[in-house]
C-alpha positions as CSV (number, residue, x, y, z in Angstrom):
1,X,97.7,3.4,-155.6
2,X,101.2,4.7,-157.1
3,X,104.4,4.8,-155.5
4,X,106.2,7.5,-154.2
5,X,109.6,8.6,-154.0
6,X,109.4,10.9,-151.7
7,X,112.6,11.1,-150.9
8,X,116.0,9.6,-151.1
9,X,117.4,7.5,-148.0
10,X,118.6,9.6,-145.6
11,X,122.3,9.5,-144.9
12,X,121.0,8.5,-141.1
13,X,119.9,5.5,-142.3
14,X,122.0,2.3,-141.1
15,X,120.0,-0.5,-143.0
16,X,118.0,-0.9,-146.3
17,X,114.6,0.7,-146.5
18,X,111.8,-1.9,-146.6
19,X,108.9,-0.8,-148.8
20,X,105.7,-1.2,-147.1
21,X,102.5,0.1,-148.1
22,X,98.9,0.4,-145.6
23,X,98.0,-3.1,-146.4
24,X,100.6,-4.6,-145.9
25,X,101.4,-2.9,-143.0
26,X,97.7,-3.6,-141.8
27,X,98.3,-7.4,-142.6
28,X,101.5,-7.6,-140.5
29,X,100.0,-6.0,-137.5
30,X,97.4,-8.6,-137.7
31,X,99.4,-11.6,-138.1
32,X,102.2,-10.2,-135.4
33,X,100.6,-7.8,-132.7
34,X,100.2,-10.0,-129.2
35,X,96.9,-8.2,-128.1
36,X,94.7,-9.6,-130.8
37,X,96.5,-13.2,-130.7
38,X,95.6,-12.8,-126.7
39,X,92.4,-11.6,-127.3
40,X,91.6,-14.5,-130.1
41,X,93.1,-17.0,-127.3
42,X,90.7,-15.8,-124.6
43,X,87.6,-15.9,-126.8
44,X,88.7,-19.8,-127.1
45,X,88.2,-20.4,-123.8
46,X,85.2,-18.7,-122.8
47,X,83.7,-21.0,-125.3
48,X,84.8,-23.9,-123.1
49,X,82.4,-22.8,-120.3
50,X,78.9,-23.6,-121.9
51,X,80.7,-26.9,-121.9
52,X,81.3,-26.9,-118.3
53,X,78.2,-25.6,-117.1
54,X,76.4,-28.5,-119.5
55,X,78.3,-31.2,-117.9
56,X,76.4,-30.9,-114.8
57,X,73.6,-32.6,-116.8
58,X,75.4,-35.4,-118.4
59,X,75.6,-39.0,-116.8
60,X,78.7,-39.0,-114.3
61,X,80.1,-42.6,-114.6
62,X,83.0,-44.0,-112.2
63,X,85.2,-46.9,-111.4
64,X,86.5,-48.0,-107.8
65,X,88.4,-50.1,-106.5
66,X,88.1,-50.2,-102.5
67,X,90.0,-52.6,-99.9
68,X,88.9,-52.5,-96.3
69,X,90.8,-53.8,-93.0
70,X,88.4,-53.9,-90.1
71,X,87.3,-55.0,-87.3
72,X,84.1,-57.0,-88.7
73,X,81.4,-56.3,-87.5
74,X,82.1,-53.4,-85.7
75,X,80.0,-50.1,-87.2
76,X,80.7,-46.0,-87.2
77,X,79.1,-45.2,-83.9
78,X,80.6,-41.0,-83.9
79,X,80.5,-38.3,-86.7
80,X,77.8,-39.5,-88.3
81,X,73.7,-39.8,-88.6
82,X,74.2,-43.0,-90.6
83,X,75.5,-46.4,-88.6
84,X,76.8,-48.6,-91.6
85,X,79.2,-51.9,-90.8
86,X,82.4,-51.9,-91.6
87,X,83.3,-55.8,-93.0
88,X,86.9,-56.7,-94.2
89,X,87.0,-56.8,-98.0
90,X,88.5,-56.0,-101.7
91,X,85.7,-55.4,-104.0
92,X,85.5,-53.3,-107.7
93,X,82.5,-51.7,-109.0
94,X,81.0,-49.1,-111.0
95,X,78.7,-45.6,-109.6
96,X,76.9,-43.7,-111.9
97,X,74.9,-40.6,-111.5
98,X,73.0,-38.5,-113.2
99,X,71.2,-35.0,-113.6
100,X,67.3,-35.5,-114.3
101,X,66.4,-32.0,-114.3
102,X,66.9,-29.2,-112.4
103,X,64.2,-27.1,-113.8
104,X,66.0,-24.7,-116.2
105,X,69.2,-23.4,-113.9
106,X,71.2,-25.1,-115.9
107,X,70.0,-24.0,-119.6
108,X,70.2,-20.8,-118.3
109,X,73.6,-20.9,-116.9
110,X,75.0,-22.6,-120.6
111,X,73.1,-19.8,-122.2
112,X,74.6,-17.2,-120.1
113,X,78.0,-18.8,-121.2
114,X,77.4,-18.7,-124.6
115,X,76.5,-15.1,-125.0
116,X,79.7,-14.6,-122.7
117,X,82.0,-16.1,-125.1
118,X,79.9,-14.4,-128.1
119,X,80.9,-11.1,-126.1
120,X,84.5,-12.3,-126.3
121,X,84.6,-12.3,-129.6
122,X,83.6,-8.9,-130.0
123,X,86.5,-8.5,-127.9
124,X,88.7,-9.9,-130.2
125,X,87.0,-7.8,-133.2
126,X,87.7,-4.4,-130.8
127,X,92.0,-5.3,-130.3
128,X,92.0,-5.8,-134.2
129,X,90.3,-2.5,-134.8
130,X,92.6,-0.7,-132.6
131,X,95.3,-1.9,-134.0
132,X,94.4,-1.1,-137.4
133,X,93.9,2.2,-136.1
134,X,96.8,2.7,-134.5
135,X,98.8,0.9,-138.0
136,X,97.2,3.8,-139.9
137,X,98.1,6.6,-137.9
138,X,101.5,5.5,-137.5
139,X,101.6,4.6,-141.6
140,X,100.2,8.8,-142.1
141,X,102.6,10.0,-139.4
142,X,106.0,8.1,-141.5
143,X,104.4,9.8,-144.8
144,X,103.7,13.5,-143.1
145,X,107.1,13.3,-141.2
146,X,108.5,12.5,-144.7
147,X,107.1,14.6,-146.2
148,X,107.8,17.8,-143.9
149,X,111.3,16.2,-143.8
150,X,111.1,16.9,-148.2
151,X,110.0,20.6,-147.0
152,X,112.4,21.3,-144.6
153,X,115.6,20.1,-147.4
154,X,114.0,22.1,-149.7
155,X,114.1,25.2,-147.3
156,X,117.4,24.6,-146.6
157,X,118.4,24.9,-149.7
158,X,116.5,27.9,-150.4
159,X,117.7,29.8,-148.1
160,X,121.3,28.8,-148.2
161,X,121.4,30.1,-151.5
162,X,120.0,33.5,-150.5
163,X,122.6,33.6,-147.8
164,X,125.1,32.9,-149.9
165,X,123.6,36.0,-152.3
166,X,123.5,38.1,-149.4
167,X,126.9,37.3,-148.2
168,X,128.4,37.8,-151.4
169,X,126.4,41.4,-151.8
170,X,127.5,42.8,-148.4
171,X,131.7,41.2,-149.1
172,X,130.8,43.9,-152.0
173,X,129.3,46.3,-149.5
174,X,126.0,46.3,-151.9
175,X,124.2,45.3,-148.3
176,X,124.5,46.1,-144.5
177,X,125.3,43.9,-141.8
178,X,121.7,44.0,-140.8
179,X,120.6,42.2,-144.3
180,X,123.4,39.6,-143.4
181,X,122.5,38.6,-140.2
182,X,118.6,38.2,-141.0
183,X,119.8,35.7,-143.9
184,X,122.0,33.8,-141.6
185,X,119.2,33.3,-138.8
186,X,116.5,32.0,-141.4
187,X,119.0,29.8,-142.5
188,X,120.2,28.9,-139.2
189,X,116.0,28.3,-138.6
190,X,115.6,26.1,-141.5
191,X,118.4,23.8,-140.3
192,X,116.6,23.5,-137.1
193,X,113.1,22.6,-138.9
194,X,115.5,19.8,-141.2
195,X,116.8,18.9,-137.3
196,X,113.4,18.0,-135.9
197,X,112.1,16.7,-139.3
198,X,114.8,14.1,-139.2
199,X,113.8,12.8,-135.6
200,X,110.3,12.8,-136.0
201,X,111.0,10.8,-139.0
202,X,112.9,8.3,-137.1
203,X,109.9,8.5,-134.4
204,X,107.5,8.2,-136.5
205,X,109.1,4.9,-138.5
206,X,109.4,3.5,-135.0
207,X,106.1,3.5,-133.9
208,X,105.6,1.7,-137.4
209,X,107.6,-1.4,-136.5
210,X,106.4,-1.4,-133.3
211,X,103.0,-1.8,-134.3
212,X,103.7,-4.4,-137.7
213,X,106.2,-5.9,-135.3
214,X,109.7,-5.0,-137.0
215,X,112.9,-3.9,-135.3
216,X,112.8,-0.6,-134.2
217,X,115.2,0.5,-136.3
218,X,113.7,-0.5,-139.2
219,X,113.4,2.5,-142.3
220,X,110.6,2.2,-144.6
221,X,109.7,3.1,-148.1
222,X,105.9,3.9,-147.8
223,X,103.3,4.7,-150.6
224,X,100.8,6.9,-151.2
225,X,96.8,6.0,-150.8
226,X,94.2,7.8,-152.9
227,X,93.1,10.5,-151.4
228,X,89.0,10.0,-150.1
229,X,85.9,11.1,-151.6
230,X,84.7,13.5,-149.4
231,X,81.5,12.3,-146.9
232,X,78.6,12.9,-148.8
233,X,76.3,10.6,-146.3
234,X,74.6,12.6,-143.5
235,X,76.6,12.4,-139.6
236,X,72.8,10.2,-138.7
237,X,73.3,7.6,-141.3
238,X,76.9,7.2,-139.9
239,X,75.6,7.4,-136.4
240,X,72.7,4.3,-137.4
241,X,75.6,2.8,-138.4
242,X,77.6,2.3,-135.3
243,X,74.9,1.5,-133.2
244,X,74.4,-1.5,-135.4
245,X,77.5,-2.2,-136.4
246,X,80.3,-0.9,-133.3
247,X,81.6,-4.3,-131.8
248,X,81.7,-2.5,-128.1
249,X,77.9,-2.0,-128.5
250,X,77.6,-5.4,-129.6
251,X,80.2,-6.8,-126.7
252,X,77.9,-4.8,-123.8
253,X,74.2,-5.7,-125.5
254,X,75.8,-9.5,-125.3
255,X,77.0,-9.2,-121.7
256,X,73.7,-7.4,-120.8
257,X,72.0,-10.5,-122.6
258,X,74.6,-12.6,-120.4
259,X,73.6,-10.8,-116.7
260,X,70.2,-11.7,-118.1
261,X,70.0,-15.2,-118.4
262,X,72.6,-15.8,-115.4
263,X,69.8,-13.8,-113.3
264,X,67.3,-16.1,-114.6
265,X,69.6,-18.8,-113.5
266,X,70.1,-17.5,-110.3
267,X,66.1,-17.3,-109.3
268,X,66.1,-20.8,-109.9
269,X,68.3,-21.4,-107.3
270,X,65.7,-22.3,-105.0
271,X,63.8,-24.7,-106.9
272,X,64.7,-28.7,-106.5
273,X,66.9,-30.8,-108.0
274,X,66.1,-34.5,-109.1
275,X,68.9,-36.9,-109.8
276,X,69.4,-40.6,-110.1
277,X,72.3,-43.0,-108.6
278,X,73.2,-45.8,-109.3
279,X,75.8,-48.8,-108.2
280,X,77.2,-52.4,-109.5
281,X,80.2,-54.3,-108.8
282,X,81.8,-57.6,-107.4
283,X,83.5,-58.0,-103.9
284,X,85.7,-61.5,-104.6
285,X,86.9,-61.1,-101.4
286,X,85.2,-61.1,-98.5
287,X,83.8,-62.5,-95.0
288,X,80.8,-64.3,-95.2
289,X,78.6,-61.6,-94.7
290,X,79.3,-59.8,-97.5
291,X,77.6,-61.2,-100.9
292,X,80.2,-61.3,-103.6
293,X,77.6,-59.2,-105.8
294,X,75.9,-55.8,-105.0
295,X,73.8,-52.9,-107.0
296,X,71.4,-50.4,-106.2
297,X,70.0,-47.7,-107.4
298,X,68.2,-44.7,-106.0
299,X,66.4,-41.3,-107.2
300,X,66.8,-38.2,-105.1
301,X,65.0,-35.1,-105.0
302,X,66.6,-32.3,-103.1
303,X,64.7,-29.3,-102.0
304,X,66.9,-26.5,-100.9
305,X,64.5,-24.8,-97.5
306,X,67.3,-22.9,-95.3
307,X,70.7,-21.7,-96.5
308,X,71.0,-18.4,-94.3
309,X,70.3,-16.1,-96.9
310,X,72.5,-17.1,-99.7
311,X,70.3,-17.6,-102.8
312,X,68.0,-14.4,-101.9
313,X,71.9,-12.9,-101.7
314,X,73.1,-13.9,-105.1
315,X,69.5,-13.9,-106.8
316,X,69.9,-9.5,-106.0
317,X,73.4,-9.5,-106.5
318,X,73.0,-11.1,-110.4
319,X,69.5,-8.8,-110.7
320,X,71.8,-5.7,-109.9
321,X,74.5,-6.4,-112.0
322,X,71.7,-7.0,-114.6
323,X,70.5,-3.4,-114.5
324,X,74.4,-2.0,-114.4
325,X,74.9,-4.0,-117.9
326,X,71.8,-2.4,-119.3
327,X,73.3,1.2,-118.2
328,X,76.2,0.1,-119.8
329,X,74.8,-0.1,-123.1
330,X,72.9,3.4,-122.8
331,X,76.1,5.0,-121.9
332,X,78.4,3.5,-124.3
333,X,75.5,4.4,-127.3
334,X,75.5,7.8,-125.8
335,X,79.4,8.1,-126.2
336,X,79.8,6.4,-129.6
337,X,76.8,8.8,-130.8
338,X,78.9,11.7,-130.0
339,X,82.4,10.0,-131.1
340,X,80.9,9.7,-134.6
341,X,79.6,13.5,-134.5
342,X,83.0,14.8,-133.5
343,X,85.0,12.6,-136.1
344,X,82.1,13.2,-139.0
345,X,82.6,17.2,-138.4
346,X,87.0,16.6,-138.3
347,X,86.5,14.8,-141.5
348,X,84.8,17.2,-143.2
349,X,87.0,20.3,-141.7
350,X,90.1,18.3,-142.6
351,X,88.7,17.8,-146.3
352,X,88.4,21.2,-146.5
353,X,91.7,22.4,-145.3
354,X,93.4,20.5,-148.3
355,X,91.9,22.8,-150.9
356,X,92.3,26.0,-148.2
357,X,95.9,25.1,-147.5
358,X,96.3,24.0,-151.4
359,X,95.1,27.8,-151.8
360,X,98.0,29.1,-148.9
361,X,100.3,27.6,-150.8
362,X,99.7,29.6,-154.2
363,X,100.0,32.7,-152.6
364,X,102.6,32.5,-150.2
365,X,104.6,31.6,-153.2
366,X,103.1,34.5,-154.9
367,X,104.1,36.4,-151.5
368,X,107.6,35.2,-151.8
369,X,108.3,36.0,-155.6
370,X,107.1,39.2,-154.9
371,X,108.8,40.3,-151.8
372,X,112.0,38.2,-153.3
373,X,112.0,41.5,-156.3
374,X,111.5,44.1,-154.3
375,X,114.4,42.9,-152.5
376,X,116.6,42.6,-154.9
377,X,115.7,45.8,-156.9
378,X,116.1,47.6,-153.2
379,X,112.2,48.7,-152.9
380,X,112.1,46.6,-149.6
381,X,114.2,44.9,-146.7
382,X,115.1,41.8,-145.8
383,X,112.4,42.0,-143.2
384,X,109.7,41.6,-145.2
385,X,111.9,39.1,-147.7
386,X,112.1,36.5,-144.6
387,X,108.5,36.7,-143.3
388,X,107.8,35.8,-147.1
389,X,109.9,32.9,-146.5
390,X,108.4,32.1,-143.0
391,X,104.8,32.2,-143.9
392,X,105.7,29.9,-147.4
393,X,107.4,27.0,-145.3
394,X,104.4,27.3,-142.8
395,X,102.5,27.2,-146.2
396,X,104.1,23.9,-147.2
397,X,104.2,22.2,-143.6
398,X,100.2,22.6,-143.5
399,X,99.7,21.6,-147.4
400,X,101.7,18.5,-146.8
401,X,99.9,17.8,-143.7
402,X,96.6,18.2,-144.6
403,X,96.5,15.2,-147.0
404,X,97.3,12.7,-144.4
405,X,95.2,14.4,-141.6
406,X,92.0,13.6,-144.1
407,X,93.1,10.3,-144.5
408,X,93.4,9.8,-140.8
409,X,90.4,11.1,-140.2
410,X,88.5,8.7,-142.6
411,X,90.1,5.7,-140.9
412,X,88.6,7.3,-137.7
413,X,85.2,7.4,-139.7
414,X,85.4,3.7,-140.3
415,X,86.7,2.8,-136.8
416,X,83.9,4.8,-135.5
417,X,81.3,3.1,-137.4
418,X,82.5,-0.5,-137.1
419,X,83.4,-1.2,-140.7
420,X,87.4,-1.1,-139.3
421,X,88.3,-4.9,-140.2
């Protein structure tokens, strides 16, 4: 990596450039962007639901403390199947209860969980991609805006001086008013590129802060990056490679595996449950007919037989969703498949146009130096002199651009392919 003064601060500038190169700008976006600290913040919780789903298993254990004012003797004759007695007393005691199996639901529903909150964390790896994404292509955009900027002085320049040439000729009536006017309107075009070269140079550094998480108005100093080998795997190895490595594939293969299990879990809604329940305790105070110590304890099996429909209701419902997670997958292999074709062939055609524009360059330069003599031994007119300036600032806009388009597009290779990280 070397540095690269591309060009001096402009005069626009309010505050001191900060010098920032793609790794750095890539480690600020990390550290600062809210989507991935939301995204890291959500996969934390789903982890928390295995949890909950488990506790419905584990022993349930509480204390009470119960004072009753009643007529003693007198029982609960309305509202109720039972007919208990109601006996004036304070009494404290413990009730436990607890899970003994309820024949897999359970596991399934924890398992279900977990791939959930695996899928989260593919989640998380997808916001961080992005954003490097997006870091790079707003790092490439500051360096091509730059660097058209660098073309647009230069044609400035260039043209101002052949202005001034041509004005000087014609004050000596050695040219016509024609020749004077077509130097004045390039140059009066090239001001207008250095116009728009200036804002899309302030555009372009805002979308940088934006995504590292500086003040808009924040100027940078940015580097150059080698320049990429060009692809010399074949598009299928790339394509092998996102299908095993793309974290959206791997987020939808986990939720399929999620819809899964939480079917499974949902067949078993029917089957029984058998718990045990327990109580201890002391009632110091009391009438007679309450002993001053109690426990009990009692195992239940419940067997669900009626519900109106509900578990054959949920049991399709989670078997449906089931099948939509699996289509999922297929359609989200069938678009990254074709995302990694489309990039693989930009990459290549954008390695390609470096040398072809590298090429334009040469001879519109060539085209200029030439058409620049004619003109000024009088063989030609300053028609043919400004389209040889046209096509060689076109010529320099496309060279400069090239560069960072191939380096885009490689980032886009590795986003597409999963090793973005």
């Amino acid at each position: 990596m070397f540095a690269v003064l591309l060009f001096a601060a402009p005069l626009w500038a309010q505050q001191p450039a900060k010098e920032l190169t793609l790794a750095d700008a890539e480690k600020l976006a990390v550290q600062t962007n809210p989507r991935i600290a939301a995204a890291r913040l959500t996969a934390a919780a789903a982890y928390e639901v295995p949890k909950e789903f488990h506790s419905g298993t584990s022993p349930l254990v509480a204390a009470n403390v119960t004072g009753v004012g009643a007529d003693s003797g007198s029982r609960i004759a309305a509202g109720a199947l039972t007919n208990p007695v109601l006996y004036s007393r304070l009494a404290t005691g413990i009730t436990f209860s607890q899970v003994l199996t309820d024949f897999g639901r359970t596991r399934d529903l924890v398992a279900s969980a977990n791939f959930r909150a695996q899928a989260q964390d593919q989640l998380t790896e997808i916001a961080k991609a992005d954003i490097l994404l997006a870091t790079a292509h707003a790092y490439f955009s500051v360096l091509r805006a730059k660097a058209v900027l660098n073309v647009a002085q230069q044609t400035v320049q260039e043209r101002q001086l052949v202005s001034d040439q041509v004005t000087a000729l014609f004050n000596n009536q050695l040219k016509s008013q024609l020749d004077l006017s077509f130097a004045n309107v390039n140059l009066a075009d090239a001001r207008l590129l250095l116009s728009q070269a200036r804002n899309d140079v302030q555009s372009a550094e805002a979308s940088l802060a934006a995504v590292v998480g500086l003040p808009s108005d924040t100027t940078f100093t940015v580097f150059e990056e080698a320049l990429p080998d060009p692809l010399i795997d074949t598009v299928d190895s790339f394509v092998r490679r996102a299908l095993a490595d793309r974290s959206e594939i791997k987020d939808l293969r986990l939720e399929q595996n999620a819809a899964e299990r939480f079917a499974e879990s949902e067949r078993t809604l029917s089957h029984p449950t058998l718990s045990v329940a327990g109580a201890a305790g002391v009632a110091p105070v009391a009438i007679s007919q309450v002993p001053s110590n109690y426990s009990g304890i009692g195992i239940n099996l419940n067997i669900p037989i009626l519900n109106g429909g509900l578990f054959s209701a949920r049991r399709a419902e989670a078997e449906l969703k089931e099948q939509a997670a699996g289509e999922r997958v297929n359609d989200i292999t069938v678009r990254v498949t074709r995302d990694v074709r489309v990039t693989y062939l930009n990459a290549n055609t954008a390695f390609e146009r470096v040398g072809l524009t590298s090429q334009l360059l040469s001879q519109a330069q060539l085209a200029l130096d030439l058409a620049q003599g004619r003109y000024d031994l009088g063989l030609s007119s300053i028609i043919e002199l400004s389209q040889a300036q046209l096509n060689l600032t076109s010529a320099q806009i496309a060279n400069a651009s090239a560069r960072y388009e191939y380096q885009e597009q490689r980032v886009l290779i590795d986003y597409q392919i999963g090793a973005l990280h």
